[in-house]
VEXDREN-2710 file (C-alpha; in Angstrom, 1 decimal):
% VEXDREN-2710
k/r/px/py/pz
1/UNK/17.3/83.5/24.2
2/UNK/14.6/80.3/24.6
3/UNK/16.5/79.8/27.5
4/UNK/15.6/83.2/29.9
5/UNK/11.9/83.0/27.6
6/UNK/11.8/79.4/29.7
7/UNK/13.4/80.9/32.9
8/UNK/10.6/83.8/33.2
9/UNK/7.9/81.5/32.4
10/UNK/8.5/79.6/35.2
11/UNK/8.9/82.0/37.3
12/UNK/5.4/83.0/36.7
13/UNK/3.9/79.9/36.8
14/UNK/5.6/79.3/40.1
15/UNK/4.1/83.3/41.5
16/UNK/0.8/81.7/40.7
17/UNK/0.4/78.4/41.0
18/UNK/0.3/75.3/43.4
19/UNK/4.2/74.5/43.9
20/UNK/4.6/70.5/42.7
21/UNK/6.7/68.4/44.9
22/UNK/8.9/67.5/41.5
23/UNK/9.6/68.7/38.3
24/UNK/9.4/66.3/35.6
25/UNK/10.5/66.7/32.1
26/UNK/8.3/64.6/29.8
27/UNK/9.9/61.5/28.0
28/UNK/10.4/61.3/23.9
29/UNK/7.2/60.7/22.3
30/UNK/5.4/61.5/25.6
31/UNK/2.7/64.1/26.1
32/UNK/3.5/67.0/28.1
33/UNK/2.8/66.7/31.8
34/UNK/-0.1/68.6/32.9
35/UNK/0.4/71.5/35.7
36/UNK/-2.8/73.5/36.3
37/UNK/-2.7/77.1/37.7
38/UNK/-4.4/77.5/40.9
39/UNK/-6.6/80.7/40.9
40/UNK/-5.7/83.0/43.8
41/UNK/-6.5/86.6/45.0
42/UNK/-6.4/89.1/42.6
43/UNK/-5.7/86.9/39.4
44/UNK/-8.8/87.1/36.9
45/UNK/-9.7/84.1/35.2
46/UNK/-8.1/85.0/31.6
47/UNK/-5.2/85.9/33.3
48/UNK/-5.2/82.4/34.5
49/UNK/-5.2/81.0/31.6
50/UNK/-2.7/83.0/29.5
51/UNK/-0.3/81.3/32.1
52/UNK/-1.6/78.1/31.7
53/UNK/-1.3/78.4/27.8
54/UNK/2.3/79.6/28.2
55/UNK/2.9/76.8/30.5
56/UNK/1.9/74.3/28.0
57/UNK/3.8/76.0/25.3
58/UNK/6.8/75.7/27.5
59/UNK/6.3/71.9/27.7
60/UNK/5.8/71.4/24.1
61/UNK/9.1/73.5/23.3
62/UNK/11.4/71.0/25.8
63/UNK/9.8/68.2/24.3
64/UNK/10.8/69.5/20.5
65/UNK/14.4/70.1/22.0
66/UNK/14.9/66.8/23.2
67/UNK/13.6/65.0/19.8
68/UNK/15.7/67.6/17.9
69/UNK/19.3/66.1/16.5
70/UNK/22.7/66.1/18.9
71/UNK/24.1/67.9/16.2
72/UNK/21.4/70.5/15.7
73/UNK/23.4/73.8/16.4
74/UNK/21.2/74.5/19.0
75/UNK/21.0/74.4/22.4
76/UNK/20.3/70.4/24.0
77/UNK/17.8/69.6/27.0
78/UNK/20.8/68.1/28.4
79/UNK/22.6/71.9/28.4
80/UNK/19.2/73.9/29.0
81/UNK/17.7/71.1/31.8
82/UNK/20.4/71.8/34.7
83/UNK/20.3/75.3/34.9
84/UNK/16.6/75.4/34.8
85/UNK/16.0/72.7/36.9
86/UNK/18.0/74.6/39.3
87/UNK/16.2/77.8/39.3
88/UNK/12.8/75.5/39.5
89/UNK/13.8/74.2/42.6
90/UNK/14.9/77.5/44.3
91/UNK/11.4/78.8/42.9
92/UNK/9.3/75.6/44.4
93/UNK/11.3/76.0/47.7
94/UNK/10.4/79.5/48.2
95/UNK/6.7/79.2/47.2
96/UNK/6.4/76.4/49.9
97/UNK/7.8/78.1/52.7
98/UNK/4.9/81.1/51.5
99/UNK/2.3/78.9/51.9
100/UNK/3.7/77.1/55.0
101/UNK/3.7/80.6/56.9
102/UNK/0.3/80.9/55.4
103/UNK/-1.0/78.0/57.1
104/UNK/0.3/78.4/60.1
105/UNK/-1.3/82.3/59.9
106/UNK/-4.9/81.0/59.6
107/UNK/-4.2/77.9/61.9
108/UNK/-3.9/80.8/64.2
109/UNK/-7.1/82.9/63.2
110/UNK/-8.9/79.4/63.3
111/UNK/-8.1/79.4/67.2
112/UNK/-9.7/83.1/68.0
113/UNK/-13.3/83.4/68.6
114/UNK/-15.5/85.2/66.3
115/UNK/-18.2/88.2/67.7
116/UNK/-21.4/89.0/66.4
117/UNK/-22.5/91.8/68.2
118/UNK/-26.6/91.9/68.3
119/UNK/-29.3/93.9/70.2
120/UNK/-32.8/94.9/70.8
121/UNK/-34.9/97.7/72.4
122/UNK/-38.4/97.8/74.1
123/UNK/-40.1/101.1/74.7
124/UNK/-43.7/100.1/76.1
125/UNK/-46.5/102.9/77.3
126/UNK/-49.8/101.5/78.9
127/UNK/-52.9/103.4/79.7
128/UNK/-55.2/101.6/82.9
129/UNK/-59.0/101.8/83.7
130/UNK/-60.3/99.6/86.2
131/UNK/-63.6/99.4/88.9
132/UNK/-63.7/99.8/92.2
133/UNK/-63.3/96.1/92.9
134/UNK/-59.8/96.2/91.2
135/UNK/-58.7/99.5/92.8
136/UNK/-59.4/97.3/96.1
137/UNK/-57.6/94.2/95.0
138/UNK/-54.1/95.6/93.6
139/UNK/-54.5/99.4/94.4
140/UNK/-54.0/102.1/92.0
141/UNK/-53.0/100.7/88.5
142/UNK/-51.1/104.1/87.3
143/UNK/-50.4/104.8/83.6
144/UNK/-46.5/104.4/82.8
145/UNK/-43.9/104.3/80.4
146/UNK/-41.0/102.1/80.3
147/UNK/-37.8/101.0/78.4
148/UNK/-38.8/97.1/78.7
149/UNK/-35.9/95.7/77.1
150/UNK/-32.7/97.0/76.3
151/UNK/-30.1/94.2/75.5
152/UNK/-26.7/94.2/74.1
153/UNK/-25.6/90.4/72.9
154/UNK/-22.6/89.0/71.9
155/UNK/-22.0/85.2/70.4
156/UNK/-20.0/83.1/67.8
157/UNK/-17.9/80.3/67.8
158/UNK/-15.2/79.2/69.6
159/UNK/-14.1/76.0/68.1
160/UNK/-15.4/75.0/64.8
161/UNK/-18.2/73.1/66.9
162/UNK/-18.6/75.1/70.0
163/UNK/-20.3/78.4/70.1
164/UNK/-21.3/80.7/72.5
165/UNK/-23.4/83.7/74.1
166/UNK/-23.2/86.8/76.4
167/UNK/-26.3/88.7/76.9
168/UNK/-26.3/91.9/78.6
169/UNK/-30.0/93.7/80.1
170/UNK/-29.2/97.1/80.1
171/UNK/-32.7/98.5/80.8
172/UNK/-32.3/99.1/84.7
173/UNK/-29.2/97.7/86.1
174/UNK/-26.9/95.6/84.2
175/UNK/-27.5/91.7/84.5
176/UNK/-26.8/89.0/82.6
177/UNK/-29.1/86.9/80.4
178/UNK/-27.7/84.6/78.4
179/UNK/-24.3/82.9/79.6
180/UNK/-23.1/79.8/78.0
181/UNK/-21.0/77.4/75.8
182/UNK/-22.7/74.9/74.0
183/UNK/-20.9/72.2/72.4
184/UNK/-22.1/70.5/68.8
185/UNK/-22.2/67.6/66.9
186/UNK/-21.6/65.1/69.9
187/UNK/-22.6/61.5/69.6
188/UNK/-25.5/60.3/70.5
189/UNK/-26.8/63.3/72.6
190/UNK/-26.4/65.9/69.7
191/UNK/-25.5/69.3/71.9
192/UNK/-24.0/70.5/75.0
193/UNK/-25.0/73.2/77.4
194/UNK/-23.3/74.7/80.6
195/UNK/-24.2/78.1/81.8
196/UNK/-26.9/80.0/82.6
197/UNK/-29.8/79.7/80.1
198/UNK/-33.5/79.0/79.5
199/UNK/-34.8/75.4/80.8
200/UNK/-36.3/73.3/78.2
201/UNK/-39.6/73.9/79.5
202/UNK/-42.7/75.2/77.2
203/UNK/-43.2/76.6/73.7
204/UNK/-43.6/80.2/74.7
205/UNK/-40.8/80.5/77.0
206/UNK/-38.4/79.5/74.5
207/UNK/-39.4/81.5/71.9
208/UNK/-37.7/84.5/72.5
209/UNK/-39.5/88.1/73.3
210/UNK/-38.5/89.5/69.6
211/UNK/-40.6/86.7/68.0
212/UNK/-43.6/86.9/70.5
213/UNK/-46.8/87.5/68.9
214/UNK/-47.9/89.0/72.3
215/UNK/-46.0/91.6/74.3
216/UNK/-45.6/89.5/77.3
217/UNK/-45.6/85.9/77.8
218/UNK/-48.7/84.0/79.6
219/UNK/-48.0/81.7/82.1
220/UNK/-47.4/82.8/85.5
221/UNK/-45.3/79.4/85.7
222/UNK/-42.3/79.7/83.3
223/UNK/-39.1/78.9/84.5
224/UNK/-37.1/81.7/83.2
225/UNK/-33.0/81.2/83.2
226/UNK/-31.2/79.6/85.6
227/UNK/-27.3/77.7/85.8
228/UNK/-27.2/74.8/84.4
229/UNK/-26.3/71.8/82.5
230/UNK/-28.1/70.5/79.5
231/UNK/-28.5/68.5/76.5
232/UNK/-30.4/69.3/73.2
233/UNK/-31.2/68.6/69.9
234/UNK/-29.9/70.8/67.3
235/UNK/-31.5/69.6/63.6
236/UNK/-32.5/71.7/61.6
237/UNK/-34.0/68.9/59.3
238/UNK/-35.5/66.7/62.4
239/UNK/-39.4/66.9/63.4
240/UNK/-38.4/66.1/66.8
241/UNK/-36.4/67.9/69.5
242/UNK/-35.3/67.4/72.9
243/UNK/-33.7/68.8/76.1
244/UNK/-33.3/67.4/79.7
245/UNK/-31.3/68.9/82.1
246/UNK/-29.8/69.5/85.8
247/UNK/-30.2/72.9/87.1
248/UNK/-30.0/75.2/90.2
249/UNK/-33.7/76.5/91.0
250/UNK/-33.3/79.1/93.3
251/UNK/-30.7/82.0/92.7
252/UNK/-30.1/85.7/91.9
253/UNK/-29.9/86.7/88.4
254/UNK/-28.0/89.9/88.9
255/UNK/-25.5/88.0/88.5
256/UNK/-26.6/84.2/88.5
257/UNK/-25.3/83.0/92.3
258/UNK/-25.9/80.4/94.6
259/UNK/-24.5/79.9/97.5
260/UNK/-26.3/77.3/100.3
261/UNK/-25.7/74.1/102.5
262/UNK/-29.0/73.0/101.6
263/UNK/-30.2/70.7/98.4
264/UNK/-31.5/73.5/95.5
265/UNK/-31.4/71.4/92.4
266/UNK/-34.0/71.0/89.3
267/UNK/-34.6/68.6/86.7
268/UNK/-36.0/69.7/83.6
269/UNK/-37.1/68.0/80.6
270/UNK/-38.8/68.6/77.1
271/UNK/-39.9/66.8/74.1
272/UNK/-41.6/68.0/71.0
273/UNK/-42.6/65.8/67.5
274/UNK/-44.1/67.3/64.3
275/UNK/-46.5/64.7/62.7
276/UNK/-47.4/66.8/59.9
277/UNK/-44.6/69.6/58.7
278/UNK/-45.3/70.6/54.7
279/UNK/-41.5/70.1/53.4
280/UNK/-43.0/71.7/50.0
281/UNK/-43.7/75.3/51.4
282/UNK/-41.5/74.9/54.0
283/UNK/-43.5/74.9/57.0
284/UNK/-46.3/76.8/56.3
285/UNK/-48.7/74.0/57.5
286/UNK/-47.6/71.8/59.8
287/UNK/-48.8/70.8/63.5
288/UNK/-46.8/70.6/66.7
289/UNK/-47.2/68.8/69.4
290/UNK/-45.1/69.1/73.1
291/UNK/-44.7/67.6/76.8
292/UNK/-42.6/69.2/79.6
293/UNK/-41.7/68.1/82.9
294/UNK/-39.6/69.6/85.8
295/UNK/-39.0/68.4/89.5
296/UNK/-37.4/70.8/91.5
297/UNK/-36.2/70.9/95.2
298/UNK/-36.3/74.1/97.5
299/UNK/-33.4/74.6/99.4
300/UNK/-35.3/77.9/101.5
301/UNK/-38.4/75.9/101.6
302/UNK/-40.3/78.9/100.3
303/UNK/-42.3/79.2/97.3
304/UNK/-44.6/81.8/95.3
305/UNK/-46.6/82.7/92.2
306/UNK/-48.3/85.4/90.7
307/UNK/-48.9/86.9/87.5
308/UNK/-49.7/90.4/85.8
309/UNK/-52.2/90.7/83.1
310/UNK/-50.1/90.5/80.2
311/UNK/-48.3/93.4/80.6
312/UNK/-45.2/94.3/82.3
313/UNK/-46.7/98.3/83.6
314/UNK/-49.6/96.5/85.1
315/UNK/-49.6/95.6/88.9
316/UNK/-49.9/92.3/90.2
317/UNK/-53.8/90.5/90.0
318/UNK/-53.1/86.9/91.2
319/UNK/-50.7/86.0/93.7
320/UNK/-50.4/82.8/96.3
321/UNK/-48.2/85.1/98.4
322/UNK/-45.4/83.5/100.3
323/UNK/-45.8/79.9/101.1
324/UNK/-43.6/77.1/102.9
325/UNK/-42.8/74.5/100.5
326/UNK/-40.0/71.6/100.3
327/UNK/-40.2/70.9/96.5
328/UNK/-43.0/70.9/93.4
329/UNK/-43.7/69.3/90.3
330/UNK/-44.5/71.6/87.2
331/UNK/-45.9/69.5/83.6
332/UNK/-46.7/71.1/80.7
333/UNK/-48.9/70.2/77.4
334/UNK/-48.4/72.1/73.9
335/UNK/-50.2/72.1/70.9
336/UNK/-49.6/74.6/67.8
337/UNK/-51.4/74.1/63.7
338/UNK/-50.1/76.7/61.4
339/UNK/-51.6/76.7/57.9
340/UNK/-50.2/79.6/55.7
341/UNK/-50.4/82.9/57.4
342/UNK/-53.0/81.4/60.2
343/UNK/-51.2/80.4/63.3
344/UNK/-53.1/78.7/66.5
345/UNK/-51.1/77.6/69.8
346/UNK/-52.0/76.1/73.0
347/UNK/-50.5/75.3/76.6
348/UNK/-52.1/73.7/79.7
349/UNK/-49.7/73.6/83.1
350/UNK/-50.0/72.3/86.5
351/UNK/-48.2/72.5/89.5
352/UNK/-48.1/70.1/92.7
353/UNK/-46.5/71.9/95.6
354/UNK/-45.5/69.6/98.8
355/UNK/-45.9/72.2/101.0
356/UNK/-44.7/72.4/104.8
357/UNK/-48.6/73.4/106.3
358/UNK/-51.0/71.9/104.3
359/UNK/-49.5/68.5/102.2
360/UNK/-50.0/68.3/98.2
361/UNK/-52.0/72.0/96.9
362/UNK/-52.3/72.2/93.0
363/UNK/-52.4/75.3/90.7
364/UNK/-53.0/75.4/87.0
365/UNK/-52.6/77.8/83.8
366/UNK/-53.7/77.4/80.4
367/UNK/-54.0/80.0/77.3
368/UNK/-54.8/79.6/73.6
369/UNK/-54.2/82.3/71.0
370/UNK/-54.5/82.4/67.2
371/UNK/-52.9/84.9/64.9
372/UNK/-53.6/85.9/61.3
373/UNK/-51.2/87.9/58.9
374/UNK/-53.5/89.8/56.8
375/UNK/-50.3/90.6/54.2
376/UNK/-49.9/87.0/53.7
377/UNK/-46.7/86.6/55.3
378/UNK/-46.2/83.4/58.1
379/UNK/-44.1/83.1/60.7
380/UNK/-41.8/80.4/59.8
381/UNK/-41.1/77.6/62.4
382/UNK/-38.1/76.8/64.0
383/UNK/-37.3/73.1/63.9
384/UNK/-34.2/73.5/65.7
385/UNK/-35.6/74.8/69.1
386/UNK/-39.8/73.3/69.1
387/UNK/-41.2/76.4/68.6
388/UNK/-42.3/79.6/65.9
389/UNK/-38.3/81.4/66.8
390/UNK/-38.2/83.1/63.5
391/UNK/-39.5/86.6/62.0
392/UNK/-42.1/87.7/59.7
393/UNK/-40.0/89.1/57.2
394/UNK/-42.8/91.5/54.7
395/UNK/-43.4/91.3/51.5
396/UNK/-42.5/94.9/50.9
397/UNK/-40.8/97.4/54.1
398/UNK/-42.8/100.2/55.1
399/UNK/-41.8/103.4/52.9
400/UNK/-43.0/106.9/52.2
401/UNK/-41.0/108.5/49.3
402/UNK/-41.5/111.1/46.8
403/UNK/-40.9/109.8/43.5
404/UNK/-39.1/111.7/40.1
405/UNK/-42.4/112.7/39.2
406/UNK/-43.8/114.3/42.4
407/UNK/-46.1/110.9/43.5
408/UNK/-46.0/109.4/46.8
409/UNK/-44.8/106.1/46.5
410/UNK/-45.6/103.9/49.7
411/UNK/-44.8/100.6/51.1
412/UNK/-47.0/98.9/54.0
413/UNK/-44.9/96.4/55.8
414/UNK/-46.8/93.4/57.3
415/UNK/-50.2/93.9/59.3
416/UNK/-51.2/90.8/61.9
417/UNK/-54.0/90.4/64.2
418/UNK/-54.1/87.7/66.9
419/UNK/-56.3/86.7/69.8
420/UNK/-55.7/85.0/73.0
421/UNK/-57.7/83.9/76.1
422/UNK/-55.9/82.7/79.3
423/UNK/-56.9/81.7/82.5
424/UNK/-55.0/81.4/86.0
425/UNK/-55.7/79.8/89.0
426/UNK/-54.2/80.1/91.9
427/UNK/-56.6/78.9/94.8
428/UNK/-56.0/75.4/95.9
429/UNK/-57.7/74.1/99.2
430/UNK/-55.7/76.4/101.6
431/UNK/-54.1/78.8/99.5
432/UNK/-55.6/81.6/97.9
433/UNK/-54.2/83.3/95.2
434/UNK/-56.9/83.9/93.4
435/UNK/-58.2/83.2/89.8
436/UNK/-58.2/85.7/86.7
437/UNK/-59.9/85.5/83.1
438/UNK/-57.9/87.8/80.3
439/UNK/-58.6/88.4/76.9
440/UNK/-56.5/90.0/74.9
441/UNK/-56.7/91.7/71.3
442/UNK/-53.1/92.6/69.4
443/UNK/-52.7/94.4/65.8
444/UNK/-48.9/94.4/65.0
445/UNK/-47.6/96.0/62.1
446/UNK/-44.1/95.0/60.9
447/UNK/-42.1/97.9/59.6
448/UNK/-39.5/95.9/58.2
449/UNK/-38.3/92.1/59.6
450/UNK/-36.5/94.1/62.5
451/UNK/-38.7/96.9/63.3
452/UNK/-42.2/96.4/64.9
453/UNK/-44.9/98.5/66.5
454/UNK/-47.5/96.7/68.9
455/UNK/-50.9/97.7/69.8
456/UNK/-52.9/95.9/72.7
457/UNK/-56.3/95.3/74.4
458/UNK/-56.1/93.5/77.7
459/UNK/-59.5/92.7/79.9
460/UNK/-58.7/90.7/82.7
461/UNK/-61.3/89.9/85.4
462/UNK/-60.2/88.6/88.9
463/UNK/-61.9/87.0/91.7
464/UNK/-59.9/86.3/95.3
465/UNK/-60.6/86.9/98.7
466/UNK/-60.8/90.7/99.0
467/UNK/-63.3/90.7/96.2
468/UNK/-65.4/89.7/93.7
469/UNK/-65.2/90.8/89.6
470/UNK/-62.2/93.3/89.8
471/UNK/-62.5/94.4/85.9
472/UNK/-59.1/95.9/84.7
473/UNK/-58.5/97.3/81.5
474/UNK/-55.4/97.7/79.9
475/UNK/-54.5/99.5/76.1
476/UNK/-50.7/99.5/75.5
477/UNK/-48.1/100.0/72.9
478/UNK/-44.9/99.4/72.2
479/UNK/-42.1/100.2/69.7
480/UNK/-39.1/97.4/69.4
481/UNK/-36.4/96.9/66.6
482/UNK/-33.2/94.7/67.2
483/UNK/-30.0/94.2/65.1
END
């Protein structure tokens, strides 16, 4: 009887346990060896135990039948120990060739790359008035609605260190956004990039269009995506970051293509430090400072600017037109404080353009914008990438529900307010874009950290060759969530 009690025992213990690599049986006066039941799926704790315990009774009963007398009419260890040392070892063999086909299962799964499957939508609506002097600089500016953004993304990893990204602009035609692999924890240069991505070149072009505090960007000289190679930082714990890379500065993006005989190449570089960052409230004060270079070469020897006044429905108010050019330089300065729910940010950037006709002609652009959350929330930084990359997430969502007792019961999300004056000029000494001065008013309310509605006050005045104080006023809106 002890000796199927034993038998069964074991064969639990060996359902639910680590196998051991050999079965020892404990020597007279010895303790009994210790053999500890691994949790797995589906066992509870107390169950665990109970096996355990029985385990250790098992041990104890072996070690009383080998101190018990040869002519004890019971049953010896050296009659009981063969047979179940036997049935151990079939028991230990099978478990291991379990757990063998279990590694090599998720070895497997390790190899497949994992999806996340992301998105965000845009609807925008803007409403024009202008004078006569900006019907007579840029025509008509006609009230429209537009699905601004519609974007279907895809990432993960590939390898335990390499991840990557599809992004897909469904909005008009389908492009393509975001294409890479990037490659982590590399010595030395931290990370990895080869696709088609954003160049590492000022604070508000890497901060993506979801965390914008403005509906549209400023500058009329960001660099957007292009193909490319790159390294980066990528600390989350570093008040530093950096990216340089080599890249292709003229090519379609739908999709990225290049195809030329001639020299179209870029270099592009930036570096940002943090000499103050509050570690104790994570963030909420800190201040930001940020440089950014990029040489590029033009393989068609043509080159342009303009810019809209912060919206995407308005027409175009500055604009060099067409030029001949062989390459430019483009430098940037940033500067950010953040103090609790007070946010203030500032860029400056200049251009040198060699140009065919005319030799070395300059342009310039600078803004600076402050925002306030009247709630109380921030927008947390984003030590990783340089730049305020993260969501105001509220306090409380926005709600309207009637409760058991026939009340309205209400949540109000996030309110913030922010502020920003920018300036453009595109008139050098023979080329006349023109110059513009825009102020612009935003109240953004923050349904939820993924839902947002927008609500804007543009004034932009222009002066250019065709005339003087062309006054254009824009109000806008728009509704965005993303997933």
């Amino acid at each position: 009887m002890t000796r199927w009690i034993v038998i069964g025992a074991v064969f639990l213990a060996g359902s639910f346990s680590t196998a051991y690599a050999d079965f020892e049986f404990p020597g007279i006066g010895e303790p009994p060896l210790p053999m500890q039941v691994t949790p797995v799926p589906g066992i509870t704790a107390q169950q665990a135990a109970d096996l355990q315990a029985q385990i250790d009774e098992l041990k104890r009963e072996l070690a009383r039948e080998k101190l018990r007398p040869m002519s004890a009419p019971v049953s010896t260890p050296a009659e009981i120990a063969p047979d179940l040392s036997q049935d151990v070892d079939s028991l230990l063999k099978w478990k291991a060739t379990v757990e063998k086909e279990d590694a090599k299962a998720a070895a497997k799964a390790a190899l497949k790359p994992s999806v996340n499957v992301g998105g965000r939508f845009f609807l925008d609506s803007a409403v024009f008035s202008q004078n006569q002097q900006s019907v007579d600089q840029v025509g008509d500016a006609e009230n429209a609605i537009k699905l601004r953004t519609c974007w279907v993304e895809l990432k993960g990893n590939v390898l335990e260190n390499t991840q990557y990204r599809l992004w897909f602009d469904l909005s008009s035609q389908v492009s393509l956004l975001d294409v890479y692999l990037d490659f982590g924890e590399l010595p030395y240069i931290q990370n990895f990039r080869i696709g088609h991505f954003f160049e590492p070149f000022s604070m508000q072009q890497l901060t993506p269009n979801k965390y914008l505090t403005f509906m549209e960007r400023s500058s009329p000289f960001l660099l957007g995506r292009d193909l490319g190679v790159m390294a980066h930082s990528d600390n989350a714990d570093a008040n530093w970051t950096y990216g340089i890379g080599l890249f292709v500065s003229e090519q379609s993006n739908k999709p990225p293509f290049y195809q030329s005989d001639e020299d179209s190449s870029a270099i592009t570089g930036r570096f940002t430090y943090l000499p103050w960052y509050d570690e104790a409230s994570d963030g909420r004060g800190l201040i930001h400072f940020g440089v950014g270079y990029s040489w590029r070469h033009l393989g068609d020897k043509k080159l342009r600017f303009r810019n809209r006044p912060d919206s995407a429905l308005a027409p175009f108010i500055v604009d060099t037109g067409n030029f001949a050019a062989t390459a430019y330089n483009l430098a940037g300065l940033e500067a950010a404080y953040a103090y609790g729910s007070f946010i203030m940010q500032s860029e400056y950037h200049y251009v040198s353009a060699d140009t065919v006709d005319f030799g070395a002609e300059s342009f310039d652009h600078y803004y600076i914008q402050a925002s306030y959350v009247l709630t109380g929330e921030n927008r947390p930084y984003n030590r990783r990438s340089g730049s305020f990359s993260n969501r105001i997430v509220p306090y409380e969502n926005f709600f309207r529900v009637r409760t058991a007792d026939g009340c309205i019961g209400r949540g109000r999300g996030a309110w913030e307010i922010a502020y920003r004056y920018a300036h453009d000029n595109l008139t050098s000494d023979n080329i006349f874009g023109g110059r513009d001065y825009r102020h612009l008013v935003s109240l953004n309310w923050y349904l939820s950290p993924f839902t947002r509605a927008m609500f804007e006050y543009d004034f932009s005045q222009t002066n250019d060759p065709v005339a003087s104080h062309g006054d254009l006023h824009v109000f806008q809106m728009r509704m965005q969530f993303d997933f």
